[in-house]
KOLMIBA-329399 format. One record per residue: residue in three letters; x, y, z of N, C-alpha, C in turn. Coordinates in steps of 0.2 Angstrom, whole numbers, padded with zeros to 4 digits, always signed. Example, Ala and Ser with C-alpha at 12.3 -4.5 7.8 and 13.67 -1.06 7.14 Angstrom:
<lopas>
Ala+0066-0028+0039+0062-0022+0039+0066-0016+0039 Ser+0064-0011+0035+0068-0005+0036+0064+0000+0039 
</lopas>
This chain:
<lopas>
Unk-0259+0835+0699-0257+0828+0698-0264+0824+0695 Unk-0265+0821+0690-0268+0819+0687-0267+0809+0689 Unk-0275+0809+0692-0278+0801+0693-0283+0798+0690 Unk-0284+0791+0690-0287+0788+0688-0290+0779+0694 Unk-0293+0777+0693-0297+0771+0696-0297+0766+0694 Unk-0294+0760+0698-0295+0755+0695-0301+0749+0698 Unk-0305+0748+0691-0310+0745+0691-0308+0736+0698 Unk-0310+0734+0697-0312+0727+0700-0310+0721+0694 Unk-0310+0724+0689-0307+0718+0683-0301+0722+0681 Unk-0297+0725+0686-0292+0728+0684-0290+0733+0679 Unk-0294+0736+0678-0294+0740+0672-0294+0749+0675 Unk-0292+0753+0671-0292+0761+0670-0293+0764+0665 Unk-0296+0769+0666-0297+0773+0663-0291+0779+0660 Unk-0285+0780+0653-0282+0787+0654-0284+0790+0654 Unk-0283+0794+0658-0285+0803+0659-0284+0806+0652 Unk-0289+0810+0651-0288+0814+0642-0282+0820+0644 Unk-0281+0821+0649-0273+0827+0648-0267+0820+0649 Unk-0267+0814+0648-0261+0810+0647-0264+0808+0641 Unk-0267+0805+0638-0268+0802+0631-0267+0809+0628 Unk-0269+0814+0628-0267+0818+0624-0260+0823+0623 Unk-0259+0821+0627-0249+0825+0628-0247+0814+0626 Unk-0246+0811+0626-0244+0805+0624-0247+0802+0616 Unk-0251+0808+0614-0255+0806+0607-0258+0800+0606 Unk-0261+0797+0610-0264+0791+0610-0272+0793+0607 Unk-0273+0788+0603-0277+0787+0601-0282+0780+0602 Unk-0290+0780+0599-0292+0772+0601-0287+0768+0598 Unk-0288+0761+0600-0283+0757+0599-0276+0758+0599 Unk-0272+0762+0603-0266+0764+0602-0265+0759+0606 Unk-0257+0757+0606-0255+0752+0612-0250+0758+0615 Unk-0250+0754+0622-0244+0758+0627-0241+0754+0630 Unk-0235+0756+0633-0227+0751+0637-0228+0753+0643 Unk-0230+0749+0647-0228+0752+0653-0218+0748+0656 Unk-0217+0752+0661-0209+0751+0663-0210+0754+0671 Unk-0208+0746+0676-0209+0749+0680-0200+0747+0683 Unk-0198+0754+0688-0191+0756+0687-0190+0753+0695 Unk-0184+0751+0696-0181+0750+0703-0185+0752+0708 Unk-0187+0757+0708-0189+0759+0715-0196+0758+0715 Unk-0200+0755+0710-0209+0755+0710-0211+0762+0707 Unk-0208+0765+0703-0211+0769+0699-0212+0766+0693 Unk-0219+0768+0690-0222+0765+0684-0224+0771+0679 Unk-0218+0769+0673-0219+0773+0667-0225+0771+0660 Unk-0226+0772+0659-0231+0773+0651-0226+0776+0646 Unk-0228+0773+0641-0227+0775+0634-0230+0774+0629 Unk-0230+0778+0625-0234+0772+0618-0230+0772+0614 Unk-0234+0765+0610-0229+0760+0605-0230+0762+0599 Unk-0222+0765+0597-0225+0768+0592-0222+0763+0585 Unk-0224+0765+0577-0223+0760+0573-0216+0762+0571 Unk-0212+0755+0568-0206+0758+0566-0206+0764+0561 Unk-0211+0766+0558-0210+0772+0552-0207+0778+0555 Unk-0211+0777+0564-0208+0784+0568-0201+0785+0567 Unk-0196+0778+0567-0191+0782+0567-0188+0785+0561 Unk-0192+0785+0557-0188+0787+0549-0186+0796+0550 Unk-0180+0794+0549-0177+0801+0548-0173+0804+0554 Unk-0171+0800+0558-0170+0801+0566-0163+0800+0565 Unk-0159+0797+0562-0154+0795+0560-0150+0802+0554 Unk-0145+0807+0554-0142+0813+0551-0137+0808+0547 Unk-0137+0809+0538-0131+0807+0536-0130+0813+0531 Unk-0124+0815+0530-0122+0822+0529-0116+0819+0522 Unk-0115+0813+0520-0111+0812+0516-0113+0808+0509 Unk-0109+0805+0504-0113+0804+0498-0118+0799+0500 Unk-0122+0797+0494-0128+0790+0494-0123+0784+0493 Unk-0125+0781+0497-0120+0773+0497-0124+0766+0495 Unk-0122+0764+0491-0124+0758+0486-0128+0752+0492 Unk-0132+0750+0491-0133+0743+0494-0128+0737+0493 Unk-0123+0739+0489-0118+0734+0489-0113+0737+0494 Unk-0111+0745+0495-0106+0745+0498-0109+0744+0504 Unk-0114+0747+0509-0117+0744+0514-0115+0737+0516 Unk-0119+0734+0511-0117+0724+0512-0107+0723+0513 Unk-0105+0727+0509-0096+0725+0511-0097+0729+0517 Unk-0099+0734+0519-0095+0738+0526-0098+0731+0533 Unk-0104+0730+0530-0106+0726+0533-0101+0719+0536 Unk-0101+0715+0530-0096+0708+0529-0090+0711+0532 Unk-0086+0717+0533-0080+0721+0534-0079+0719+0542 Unk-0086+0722+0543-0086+0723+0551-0086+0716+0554 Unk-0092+0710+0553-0091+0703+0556-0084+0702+0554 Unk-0081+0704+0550-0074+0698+0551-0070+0702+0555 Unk-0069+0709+0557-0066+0712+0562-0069+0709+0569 Unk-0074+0707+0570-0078+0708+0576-0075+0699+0576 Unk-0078+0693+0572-0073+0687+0571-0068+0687+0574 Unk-0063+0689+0571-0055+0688+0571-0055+0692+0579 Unk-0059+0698+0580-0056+0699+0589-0058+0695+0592 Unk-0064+0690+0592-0065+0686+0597-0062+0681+0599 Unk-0060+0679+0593-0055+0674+0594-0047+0674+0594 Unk-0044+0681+0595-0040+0682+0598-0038+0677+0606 Unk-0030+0675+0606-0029+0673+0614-0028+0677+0618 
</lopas>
């Protein structure tokens, strides 16, 4: 188990076996998340470019116009339900 110290202005040190399995570098930002029970997570912030490509589409290239109608399609399905009685 790997620790660290917190200074008196509140501060720590990461340990170099968690910055570098979490690939942080100088100036990285990181997320902490503290869960129900008082367990506290880290993360780093990563940029949106990370998620390019994370997303699989297997069928033709679609227009930015048909996009924008699939789009308009859906708000007016999503509309008309809510204002269903």
């Amino acid at each position: 188990m790997t620790q660290s110290t917190v200074t008196a202005k509140g501060q720590t040190t990461i340990p170099k076996e968690i910055r570098d399995r979490l690939g942080l570098k100088p100036r990285s930002k990181i997320r902490y998340l503290v869960t129900h029970d008082g367990t506290v997570m880290l993360a780093p912030v990563l940029p949106v470019s990370a998620l390019r490509g994370i997303l699989k589409y297997d069928g033709p290239p679609v227009s930015l116009e048909e996009m924008d109608d699939a789009i308009k399609a859906g708000a007016v399905e999503r509309f008309e339900r809510s204002n269903e009685p």
